[in-house]
C-alpha positions as CSV (number, residue, x, y, z in Angstrom):
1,X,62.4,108.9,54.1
2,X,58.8,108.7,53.7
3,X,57.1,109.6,50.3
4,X,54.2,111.8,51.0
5,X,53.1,112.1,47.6
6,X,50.0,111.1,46.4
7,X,49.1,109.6,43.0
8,X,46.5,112.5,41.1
9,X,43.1,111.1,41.6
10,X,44.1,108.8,44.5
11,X,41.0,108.5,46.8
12,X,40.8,106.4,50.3
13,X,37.1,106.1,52.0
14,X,37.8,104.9,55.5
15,X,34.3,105.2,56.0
16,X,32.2,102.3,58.0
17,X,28.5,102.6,58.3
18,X,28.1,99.9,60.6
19,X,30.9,101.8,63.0
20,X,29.0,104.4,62.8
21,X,25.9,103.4,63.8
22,X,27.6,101.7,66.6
23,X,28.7,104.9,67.3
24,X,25.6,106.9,66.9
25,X,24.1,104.6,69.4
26,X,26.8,104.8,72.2
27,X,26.6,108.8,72.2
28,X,22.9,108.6,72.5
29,X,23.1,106.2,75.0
30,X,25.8,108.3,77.1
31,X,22.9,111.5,76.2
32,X,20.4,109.9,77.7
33,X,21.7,109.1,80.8
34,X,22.1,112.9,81.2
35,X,18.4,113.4,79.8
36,X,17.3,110.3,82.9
37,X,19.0,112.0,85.6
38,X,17.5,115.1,87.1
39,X,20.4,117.9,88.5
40,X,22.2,117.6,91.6
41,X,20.5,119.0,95.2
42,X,21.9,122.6,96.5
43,X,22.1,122.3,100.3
44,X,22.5,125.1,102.7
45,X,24.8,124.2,105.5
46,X,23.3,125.7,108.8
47,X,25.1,128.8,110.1
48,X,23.4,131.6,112.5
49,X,21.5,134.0,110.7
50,X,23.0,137.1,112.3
51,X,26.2,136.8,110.0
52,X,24.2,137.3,106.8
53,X,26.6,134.7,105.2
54,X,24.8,131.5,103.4
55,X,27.3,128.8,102.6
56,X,26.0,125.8,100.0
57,X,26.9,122.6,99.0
58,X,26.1,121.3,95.5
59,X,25.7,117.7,96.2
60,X,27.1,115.6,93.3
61,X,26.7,112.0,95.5
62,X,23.2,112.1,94.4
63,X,24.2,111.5,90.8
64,X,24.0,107.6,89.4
65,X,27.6,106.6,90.5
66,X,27.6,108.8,93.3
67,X,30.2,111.6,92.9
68,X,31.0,114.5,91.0
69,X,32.9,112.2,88.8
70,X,29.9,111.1,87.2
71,X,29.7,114.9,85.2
72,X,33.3,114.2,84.1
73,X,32.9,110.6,83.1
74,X,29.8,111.6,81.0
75,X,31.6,114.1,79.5
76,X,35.0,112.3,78.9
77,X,32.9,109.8,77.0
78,X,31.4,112.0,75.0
79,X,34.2,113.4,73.8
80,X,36.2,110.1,73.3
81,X,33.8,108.5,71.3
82,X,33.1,112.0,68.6
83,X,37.1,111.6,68.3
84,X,36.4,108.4,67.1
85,X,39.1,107.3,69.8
86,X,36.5,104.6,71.4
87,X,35.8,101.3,69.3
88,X,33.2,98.6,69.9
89,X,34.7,95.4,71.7
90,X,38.0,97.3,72.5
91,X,38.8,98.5,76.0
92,X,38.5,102.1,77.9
93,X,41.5,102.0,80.1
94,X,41.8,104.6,83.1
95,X,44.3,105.9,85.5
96,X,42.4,106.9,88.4
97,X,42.1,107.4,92.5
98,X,39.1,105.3,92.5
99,X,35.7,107.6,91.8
100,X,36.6,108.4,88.3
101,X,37.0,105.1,87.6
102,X,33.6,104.0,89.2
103,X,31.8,106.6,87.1
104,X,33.8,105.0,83.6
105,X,32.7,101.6,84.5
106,X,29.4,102.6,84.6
107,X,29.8,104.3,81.2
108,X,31.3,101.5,79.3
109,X,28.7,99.1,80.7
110,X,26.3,101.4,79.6
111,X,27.5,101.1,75.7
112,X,29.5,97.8,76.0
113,X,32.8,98.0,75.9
114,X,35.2,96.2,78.3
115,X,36.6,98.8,81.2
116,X,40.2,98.9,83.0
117,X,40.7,100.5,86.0
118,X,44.3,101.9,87.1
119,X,44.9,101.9,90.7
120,X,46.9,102.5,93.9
121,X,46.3,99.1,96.0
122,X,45.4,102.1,99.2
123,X,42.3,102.8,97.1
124,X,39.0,102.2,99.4
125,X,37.6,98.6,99.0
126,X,33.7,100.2,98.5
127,X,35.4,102.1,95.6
128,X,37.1,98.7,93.8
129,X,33.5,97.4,94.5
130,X,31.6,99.5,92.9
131,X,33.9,99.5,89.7
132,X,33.7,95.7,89.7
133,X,30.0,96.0,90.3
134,X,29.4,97.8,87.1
135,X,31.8,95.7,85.2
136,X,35.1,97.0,85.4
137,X,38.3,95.5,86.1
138,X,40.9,96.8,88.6
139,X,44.6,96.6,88.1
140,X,46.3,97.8,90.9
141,X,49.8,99.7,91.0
142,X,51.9,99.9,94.5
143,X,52.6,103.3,93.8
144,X,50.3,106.0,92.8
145,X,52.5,107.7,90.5
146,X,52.6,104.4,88.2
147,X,49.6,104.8,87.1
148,X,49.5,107.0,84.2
149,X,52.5,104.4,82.4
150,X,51.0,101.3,83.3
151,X,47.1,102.6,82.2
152,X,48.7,103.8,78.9
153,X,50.9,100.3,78.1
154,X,47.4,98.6,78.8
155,X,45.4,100.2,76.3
156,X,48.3,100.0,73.8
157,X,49.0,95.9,74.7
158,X,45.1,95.8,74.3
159,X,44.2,97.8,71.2
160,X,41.8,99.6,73.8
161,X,41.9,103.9,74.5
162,X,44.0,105.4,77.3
163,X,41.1,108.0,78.5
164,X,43.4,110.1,80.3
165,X,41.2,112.0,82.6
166,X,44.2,114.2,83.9
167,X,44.9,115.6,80.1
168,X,41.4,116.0,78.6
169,X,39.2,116.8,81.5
170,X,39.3,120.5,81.3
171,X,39.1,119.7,77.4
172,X,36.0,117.2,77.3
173,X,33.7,119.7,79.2
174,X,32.1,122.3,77.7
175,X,33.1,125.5,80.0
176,X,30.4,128.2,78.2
177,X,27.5,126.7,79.3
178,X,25.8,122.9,78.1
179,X,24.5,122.3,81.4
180,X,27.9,122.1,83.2
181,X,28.4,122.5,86.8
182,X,29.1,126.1,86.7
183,X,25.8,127.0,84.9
184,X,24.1,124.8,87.3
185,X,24.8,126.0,90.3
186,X,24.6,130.2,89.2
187,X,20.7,128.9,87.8
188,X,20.2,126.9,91.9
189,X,21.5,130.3,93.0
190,X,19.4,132.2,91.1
191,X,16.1,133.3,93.8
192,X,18.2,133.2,97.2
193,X,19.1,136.0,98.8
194,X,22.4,136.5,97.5
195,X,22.3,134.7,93.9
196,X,26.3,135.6,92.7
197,X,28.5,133.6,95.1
198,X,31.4,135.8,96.5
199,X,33.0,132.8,96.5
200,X,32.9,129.3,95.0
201,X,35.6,126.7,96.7
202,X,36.6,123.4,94.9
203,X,39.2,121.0,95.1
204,X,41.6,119.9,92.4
205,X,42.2,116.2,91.3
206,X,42.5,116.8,87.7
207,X,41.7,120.3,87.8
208,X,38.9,120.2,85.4
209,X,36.0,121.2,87.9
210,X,38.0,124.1,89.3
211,X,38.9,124.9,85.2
212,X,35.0,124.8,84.2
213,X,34.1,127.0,87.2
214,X,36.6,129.7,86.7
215,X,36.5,130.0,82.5
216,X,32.5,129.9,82.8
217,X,32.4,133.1,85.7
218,X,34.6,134.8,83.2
219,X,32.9,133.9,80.4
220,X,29.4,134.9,82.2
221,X,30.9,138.1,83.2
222,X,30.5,137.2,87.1
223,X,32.5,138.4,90.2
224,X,32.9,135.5,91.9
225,X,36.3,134.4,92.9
226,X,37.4,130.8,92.5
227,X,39.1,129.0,95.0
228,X,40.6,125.8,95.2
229,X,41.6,123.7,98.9
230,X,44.4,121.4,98.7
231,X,45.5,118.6,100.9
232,X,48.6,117.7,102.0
233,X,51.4,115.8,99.8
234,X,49.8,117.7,96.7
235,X,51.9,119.5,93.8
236,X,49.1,121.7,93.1
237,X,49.4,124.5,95.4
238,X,52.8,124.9,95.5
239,X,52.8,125.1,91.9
240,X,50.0,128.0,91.4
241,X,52.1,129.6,94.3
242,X,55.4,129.5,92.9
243,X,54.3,129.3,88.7
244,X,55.9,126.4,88.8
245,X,54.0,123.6,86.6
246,X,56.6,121.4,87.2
247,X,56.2,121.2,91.1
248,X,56.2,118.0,92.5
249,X,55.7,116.1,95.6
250,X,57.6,112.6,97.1
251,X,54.2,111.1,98.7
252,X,50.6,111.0,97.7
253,X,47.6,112.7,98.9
254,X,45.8,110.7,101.7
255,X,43.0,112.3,100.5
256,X,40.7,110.6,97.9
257,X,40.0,112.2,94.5
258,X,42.0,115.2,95.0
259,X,45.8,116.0,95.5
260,X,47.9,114.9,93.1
261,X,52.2,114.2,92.8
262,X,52.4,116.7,89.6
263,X,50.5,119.4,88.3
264,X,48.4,117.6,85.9
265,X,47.9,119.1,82.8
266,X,43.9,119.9,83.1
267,X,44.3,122.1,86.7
268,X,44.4,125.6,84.5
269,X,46.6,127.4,87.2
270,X,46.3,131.2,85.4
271,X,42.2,131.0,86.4
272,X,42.6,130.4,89.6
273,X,42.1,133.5,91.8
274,X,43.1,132.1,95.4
275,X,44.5,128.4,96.9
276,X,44.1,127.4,100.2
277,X,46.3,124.7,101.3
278,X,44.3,122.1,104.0
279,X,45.6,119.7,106.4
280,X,44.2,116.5,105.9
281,X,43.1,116.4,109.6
282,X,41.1,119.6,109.5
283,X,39.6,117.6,105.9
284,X,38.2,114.6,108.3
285,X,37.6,117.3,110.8
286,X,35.2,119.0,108.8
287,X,33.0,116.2,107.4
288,X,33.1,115.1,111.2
289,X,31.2,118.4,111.7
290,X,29.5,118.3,108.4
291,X,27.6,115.1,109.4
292,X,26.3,116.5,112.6
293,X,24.8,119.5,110.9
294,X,23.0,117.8,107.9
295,X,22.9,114.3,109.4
296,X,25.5,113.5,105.8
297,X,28.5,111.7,105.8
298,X,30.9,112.7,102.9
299,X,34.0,112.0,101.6
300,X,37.0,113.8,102.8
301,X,37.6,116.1,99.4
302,X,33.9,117.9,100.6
303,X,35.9,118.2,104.0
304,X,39.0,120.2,102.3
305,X,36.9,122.4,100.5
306,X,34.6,122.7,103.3
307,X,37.5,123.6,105.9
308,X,38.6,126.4,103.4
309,X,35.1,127.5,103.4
310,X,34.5,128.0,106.4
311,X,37.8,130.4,107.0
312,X,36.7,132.2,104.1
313,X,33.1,132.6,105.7
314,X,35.7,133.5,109.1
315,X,37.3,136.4,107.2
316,X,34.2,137.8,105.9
317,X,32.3,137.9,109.1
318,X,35.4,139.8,110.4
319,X,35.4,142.3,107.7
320,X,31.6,142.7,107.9
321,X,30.9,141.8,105.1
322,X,27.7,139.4,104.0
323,X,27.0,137.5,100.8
324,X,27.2,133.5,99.8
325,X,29.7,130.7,99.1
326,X,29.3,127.5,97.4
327,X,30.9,124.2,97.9
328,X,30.7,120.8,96.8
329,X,29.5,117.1,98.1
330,X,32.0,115.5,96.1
331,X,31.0,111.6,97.0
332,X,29.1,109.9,100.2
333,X,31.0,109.1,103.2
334,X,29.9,105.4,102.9
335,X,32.4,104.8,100.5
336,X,35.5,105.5,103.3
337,X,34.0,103.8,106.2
338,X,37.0,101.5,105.7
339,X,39.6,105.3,105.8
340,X,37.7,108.2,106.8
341,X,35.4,106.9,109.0
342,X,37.1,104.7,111.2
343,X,39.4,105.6,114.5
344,X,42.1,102.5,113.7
345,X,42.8,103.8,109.9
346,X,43.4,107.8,111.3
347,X,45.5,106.5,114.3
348,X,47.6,104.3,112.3
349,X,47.8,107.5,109.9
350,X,48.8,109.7,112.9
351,X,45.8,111.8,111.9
352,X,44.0,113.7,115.1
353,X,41.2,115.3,114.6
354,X,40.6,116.8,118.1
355,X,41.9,120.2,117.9
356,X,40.6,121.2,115.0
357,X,37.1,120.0,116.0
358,X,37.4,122.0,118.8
359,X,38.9,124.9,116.4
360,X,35.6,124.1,114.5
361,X,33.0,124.3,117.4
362,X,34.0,127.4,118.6
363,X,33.9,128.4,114.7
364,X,30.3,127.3,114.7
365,X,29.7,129.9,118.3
366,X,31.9,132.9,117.4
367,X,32.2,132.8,113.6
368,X,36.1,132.7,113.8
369,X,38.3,130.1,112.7
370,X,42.0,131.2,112.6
């Protein structure tokens, strides 16, 4: 048994001054990339005028590493280091689909600590580039579900911190306001013609984005409704639709960033007002058509929340109804020419696009997509 008593007077100072101002100088560091980069572009997608329906896209490529991830990175940081879980010299160890992981590396080069990357060995080659580019080191698992054990007995072997994206990302950002996502895009919204989205549609990989968007139109008072597209092979719709947090699913998401085996413990299910689920070949459909209206290739997570947007914008022409949506440009297209992009990788996936590009063009005449 252990003896929790303390000898009277006994006093322990743990603290370091040096530490500290190691410290001081990482979170300043991570602040003033945030401070350097200006926000992220809202693009209006190209729909006829006569249905009074604007749809957007907040376009989070343009950040440094090139994806939404970069928010959540910035913020994971942040919140690692004031927990004192980060140390100088020791290693920030990820499990992560590949954009996450880019956006870390980036990070711990920035305040000089060693990054790990957890990986499936499917993750896109430009993707295990870019992490190397900016420092990082890849270890690769065969099978995505691995990754959260094998990222965790690496930081432990190591003496490094397990940042666990898929726990803490609905806890690292700061849902009320602080310049998060939601509060930028209501601000973007603010002078067009219909400022308060009817809708905002996002995707779930940890479930953090959809969580900051749905606690901050609460908190705000809004009316919005939050929706979140899923892919195929994902846990998460079947477990908002049957309450089920333990749902689970045999195979991974083909889809990049989003979809995952289990209902990780950041996707805040109760906040969600409506999920969509999408097939992956109306996802590569979509950023098909995307790129021909905005001259933009994107990854296929914008297609799946773009696919449920564009039904959404279907239903509300039908009903008559006018008003605005808002999606997201989740990474560039240039980092799947390897996947998304090329006609040998969806043929040997037994992904056709066809009919729902033509479901899609008549979409883009009539305004209905069933």
């Amino acid at each position: 048994m252990t003896d929790t008593t303390a000898p009277t007077g006994e006093d322990i100072n743990r603290y370091d001054p040096q530490a500290r101002r190691w410290l001081t100088e990482a979170v300043t560091a991570v602040q003033a990339d945030a401070k350097r980069s200006s926000d992220t572009h809202l693009l209006r997608v190209p729909l006829p005028t006569e249905w009074g329906i604007d749809l957007y896209l907040k376009d989070e490529s343009s950040h440094p590493t090139g994806s939404l991830k970069h928010r959540l990175a910035r913020s994971l940081f942040l919140h690692a280091l004031c927990n004192g879980w980060i140390r100088p010299g020791r290693p920030v160890v990820e499990a992560s689909s590949g954009s996450t992981a880019v956006s870390e590396a980036y990070f711990a080069q920035l305040i000089g600590v060693p990054f790990i990357a957890v990986m499936a060995r499917s993750t896109s080659a430009q993707k295990i580039e870019l992490i190397e580019f900016y420092g990082g080191q890849c270890h690769f698992v065969d099978n995505a579900n691995e990754v959260y054990e094998v990222a965790a007995g690496l930081a432990e072997e190591s003496g490094g911190h397990y940042m666990d994206q898929f726990t803490y990302a609905e806890r690292a950002t700061d849902w009320r306001g602080n310049n998060n996502i939601a509060e930028s895009i209501f601000e973007q919204m603010s002078f067009e013609q219909h400022p308060e989205p009817s809708w905002i549609i996002a995707t779930a990989g940890t479930g953090g984005t959809s969580a900051t968007l749905a606690r901050y139109v609460r908190y705000t008072g809004r009316a919005t409704g939050i929706c979140v597209a899923d892919p195929d092979n994902s846990a998460f719709f079947a477990g908002w639709r049957d309450h089920d947090p333990a749902a689970a699913t045999d195979t991974g998401s083909r889809i990049e960033g989003i979809g995952r085996q289990r209902v990780e413990a950041s996707f805040i299910a109760s906040s969600i007002d409506r999920m969509m689920h999408v097939p992956d070949a109306a996802s590569i459909a979509s950023i098909q058509l995307l790129e021909k209206l905005i001259g933009r290739r994107a990854g296929a997570s914008t297609g799946t929340s773009l696919w449920a947007a564009f039904r959404i914008v279907s239903q509300m022409k039908a009903a008559g109804e006018k008003g605005s949506l808002v999606s997201l440009i989740c990474d560039p297209g240039e980092r799947y020419l390897d996947k998304y992009y090329s006609q040998d990788w969806l043929t040997e996936a037994g992904l056709d696009t066809t009919g729902y590009r033509a479901r899609l063009d008549e979409f883009m005449t009539t305004g209905i997509l069933d």
